[in-house]
N, C-alpha and C positions, 0 to 999 in steps of 0.2 A: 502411566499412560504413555505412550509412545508419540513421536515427533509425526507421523500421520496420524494422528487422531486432533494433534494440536495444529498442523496445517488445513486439515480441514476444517475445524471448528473456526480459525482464525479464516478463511476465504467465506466461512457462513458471515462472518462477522461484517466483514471489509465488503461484502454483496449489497447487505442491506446499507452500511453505511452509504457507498457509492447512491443507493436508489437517496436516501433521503439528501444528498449532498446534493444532488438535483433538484429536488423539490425545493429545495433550500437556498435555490441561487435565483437571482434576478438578472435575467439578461438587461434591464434598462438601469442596474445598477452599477456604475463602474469599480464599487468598492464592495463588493458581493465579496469575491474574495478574502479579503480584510475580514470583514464582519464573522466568516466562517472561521477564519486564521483567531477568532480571538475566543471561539466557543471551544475551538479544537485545545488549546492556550490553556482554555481556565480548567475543563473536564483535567486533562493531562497532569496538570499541578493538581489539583485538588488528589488527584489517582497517588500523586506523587511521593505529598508530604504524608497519606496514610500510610503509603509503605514504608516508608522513613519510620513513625512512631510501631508499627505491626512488627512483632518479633518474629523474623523466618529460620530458617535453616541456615547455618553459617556457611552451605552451598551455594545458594539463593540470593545471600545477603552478607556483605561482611561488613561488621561495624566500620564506621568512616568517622573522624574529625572533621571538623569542617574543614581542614586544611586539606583533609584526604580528598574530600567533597570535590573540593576547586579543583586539586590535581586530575579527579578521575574524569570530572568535567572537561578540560583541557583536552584530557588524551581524547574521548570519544567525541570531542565536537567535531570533526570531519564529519562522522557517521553522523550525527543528527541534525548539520544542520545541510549538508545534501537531503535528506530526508526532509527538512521543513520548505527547503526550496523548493523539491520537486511537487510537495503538496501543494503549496499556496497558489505554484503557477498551476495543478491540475485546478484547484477552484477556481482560475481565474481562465482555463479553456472551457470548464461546464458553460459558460456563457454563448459560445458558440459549438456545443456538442455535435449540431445534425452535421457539420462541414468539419469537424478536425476529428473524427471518427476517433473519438478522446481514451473512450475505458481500453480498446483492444491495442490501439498503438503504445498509449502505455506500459500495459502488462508485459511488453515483450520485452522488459527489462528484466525478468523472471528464467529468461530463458539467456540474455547476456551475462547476469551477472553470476548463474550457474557455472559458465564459460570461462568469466574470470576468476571466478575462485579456486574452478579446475586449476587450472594455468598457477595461479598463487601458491598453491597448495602443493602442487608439483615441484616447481622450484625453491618453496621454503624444507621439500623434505618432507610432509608430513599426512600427504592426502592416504597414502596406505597403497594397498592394489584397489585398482581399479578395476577389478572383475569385481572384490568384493563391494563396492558402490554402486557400481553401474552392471547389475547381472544380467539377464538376459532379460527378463521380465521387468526389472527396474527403467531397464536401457528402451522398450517398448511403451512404458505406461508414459512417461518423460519425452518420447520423440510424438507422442498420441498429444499429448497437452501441450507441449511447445505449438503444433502442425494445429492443433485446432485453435488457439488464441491468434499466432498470424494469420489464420484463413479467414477469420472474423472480423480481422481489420482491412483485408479484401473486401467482405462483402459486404460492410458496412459502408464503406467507401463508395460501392457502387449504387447502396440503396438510396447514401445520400447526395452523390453525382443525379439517381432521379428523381429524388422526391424535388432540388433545386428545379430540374427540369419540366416537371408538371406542376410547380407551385409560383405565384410570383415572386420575387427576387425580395429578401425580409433586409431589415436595418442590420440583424443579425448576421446575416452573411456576405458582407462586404466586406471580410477579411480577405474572403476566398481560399485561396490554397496558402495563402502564410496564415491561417486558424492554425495549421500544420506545425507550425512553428509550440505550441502549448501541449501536447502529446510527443513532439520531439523531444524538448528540454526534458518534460518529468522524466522520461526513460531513459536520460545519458543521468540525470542527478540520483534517479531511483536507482540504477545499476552502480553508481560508485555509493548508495548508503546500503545497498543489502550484500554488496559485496564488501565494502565495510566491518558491515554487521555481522557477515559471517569469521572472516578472520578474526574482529575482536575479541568473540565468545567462543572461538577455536583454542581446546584446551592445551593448545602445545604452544602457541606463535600467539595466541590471545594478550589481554589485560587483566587474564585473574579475575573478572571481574562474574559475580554470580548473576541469574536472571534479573532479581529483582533491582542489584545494582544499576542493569541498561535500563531498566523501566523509570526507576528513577533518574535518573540523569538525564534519562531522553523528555520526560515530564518536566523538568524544571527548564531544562532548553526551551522547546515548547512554549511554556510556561511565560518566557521573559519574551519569546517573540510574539506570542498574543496580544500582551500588555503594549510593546511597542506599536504592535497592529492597532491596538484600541487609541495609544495614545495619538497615534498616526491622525486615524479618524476624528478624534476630537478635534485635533489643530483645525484640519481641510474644513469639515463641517460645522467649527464654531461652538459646537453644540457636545458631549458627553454622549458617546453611543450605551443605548442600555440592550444590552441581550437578552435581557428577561421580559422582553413585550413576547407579544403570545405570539405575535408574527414571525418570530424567532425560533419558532419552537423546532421546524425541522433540522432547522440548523445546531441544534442543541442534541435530537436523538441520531443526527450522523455523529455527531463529537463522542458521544456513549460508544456507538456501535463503532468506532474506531479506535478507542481505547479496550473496545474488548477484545477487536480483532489483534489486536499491538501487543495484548497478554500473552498469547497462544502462539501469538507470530517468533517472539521472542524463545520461548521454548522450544519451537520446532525448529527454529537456526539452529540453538545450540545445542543439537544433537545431532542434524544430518543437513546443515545449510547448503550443499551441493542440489540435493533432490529437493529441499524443501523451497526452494526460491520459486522455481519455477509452478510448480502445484500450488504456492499462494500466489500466485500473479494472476492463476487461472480463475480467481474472483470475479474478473470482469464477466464470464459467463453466467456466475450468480445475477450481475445487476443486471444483465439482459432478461436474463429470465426474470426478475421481478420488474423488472419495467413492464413487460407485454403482462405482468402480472394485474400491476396494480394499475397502470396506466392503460388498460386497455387497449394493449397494440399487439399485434397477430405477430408471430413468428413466422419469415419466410422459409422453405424448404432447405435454401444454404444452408440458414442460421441453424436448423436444428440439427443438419450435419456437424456443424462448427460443434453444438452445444455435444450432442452426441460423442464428440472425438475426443474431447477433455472429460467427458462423465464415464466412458469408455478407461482411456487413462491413468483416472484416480482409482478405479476401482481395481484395473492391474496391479497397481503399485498397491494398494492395501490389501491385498492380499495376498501379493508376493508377501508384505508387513508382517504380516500374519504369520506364512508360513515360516517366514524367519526368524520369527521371535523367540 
């Protein structure tokens, strides 16, 4: 299977996660975030320690000692915990979604850290020609999905400039324009773990390191800052947070649908991290479109421009895939 079949599968993934991470948040809850941070935690380990005992491809997977364990740990902790960072604090912007126009500003860390890894890659000596990455059709599908994820945080910006304006003034939006501040951070943190993410599983300037080795690693990372999370909670609330009340539960099928998207995200890095950054970032159009989905809310005219220019896009680029196979 090809690095677009695996960035697409993983933006299905990261779509729906996103929809249920909302469902799953409680704006009157100040520790929403925490509580997702510890689903996201146990899902990821649990993923972890299977791949640990599953025998894969000495591609995929190289035996480790546990000594190797800690080392590979060490070396990749940059990549996963800008990565754990910039999550925790997107759970903790869903709180105020309608004002920090959260998923699009985001995503345009898809199209930075394409930027940086250009640049990286250039001066390590190893990106190739750049005709052959970026061809004409690649270089269209990629300017199509960049142009439509920033256009979406335009016009989301504006819708929620009016909905504050026809609606009264909520507890919710008395951050105001620093909400902005929580779609800023994930996208400087998310642009230094997916450009990260891409040198380290670059087979020239990388760590050797096979898929299943980043899934693990990045799982048991994860893994230890969940538990911190939960342990966090305990202290503050006195009380043992349990995740398995039913109330829990959206919070539990975003942790799935993020671990499945983090499968496929991984593979399609390490085969074409340049193109592929930007094409998974364009998820946030997935979650728009299941939001007016499930949540019954219309799509304005912009919006399905915006959605159009990234659907447009992937479908350039995969069959440019195609034709180049």
């Amino acid at each position: 299977m090809s690095w677009f079949f695996f960035a697409l599968i993983c933006l299905l993934g990261w779509g729906f996660a996103d929809l249920f991470y909302k469902k799953g948040t409680d704006e009157h809850d100040r520790w929403s975030h925490l509580r997702i941070a510890v689903w996201v935690g146990l899902v990821m380990g649990v993923s972890a320690v299977a791949m640990m005992i599953i025998p894969f491809d000495e591609e995929l997977k190289t035996p480790m000692s546990a000594g190797a364990l800690v080392t590979n740990a060490v070396k990749y902790s940059p990549a996963s915990l800008f990565y754990i960072i910039s999550m925790v604090i997107g759970y903790a912007g869903l709180r105020y979604m309608e004002v920090s126009i959260v998923s699009p500003v985001q995503n345009a860390s898809g199209g930075l850290s394409a930027i940086f890894m250009t640049v990286y890659f250039l001066i390590a000596g190893t990106l190739g020609s750049i005709a052959e990455i970026f061809d004409t059709l690649t270089t269209i599908g990629t300017v199509l999905i960049v142009a439509g994820v920033i256009a979406l945080a335009f016009v989301e910006q504006r819708l929620a400039r009016e909905e504050r304006r026809l609606n009264p003034p909520e507890k919710k939006y008395r951050f105001g324009a620093l909400a902005l501040i929580f779609p800023i951070l994930y996208c400087l943190f998310d642009t230094l773990g997916t450009s990260a993410d891409g040198i380290i599983l670059d087979e020239e300037v990388g760590l050797g390191l096979g898929e299943v080795d980043v899934l693990i690693l990045y799982g048991l990372t994860f893994l230890l800052a969940g538990l911190a999370a939960w342990i966090f909670l305990w202290i503050k609330e006195k009380k043992p947070y349990n995740p398995f009340a039913k109330s829990e539960l959206p919070k539990a099928a975003a942790a799935c649908c993020e671990e499945f998207g983090q499968v496929f995200y991984v593979f399609a890095m390490s085969r074409n991290p340049v193109v592929a950054a930007p094409m998974v970032a364009s998820y946030c159009i997935v979650s728009v479109l299941l939001g007016r989905l499930f949540l019954k809310e219309k799509l304005k005219p912009a919006q399905y421009v915006c959605v159009f220019l990234v659907i447009a896009g992937i479908v350039i680029i995969g069959i440019n895939d195609g034709l180049t196979a």
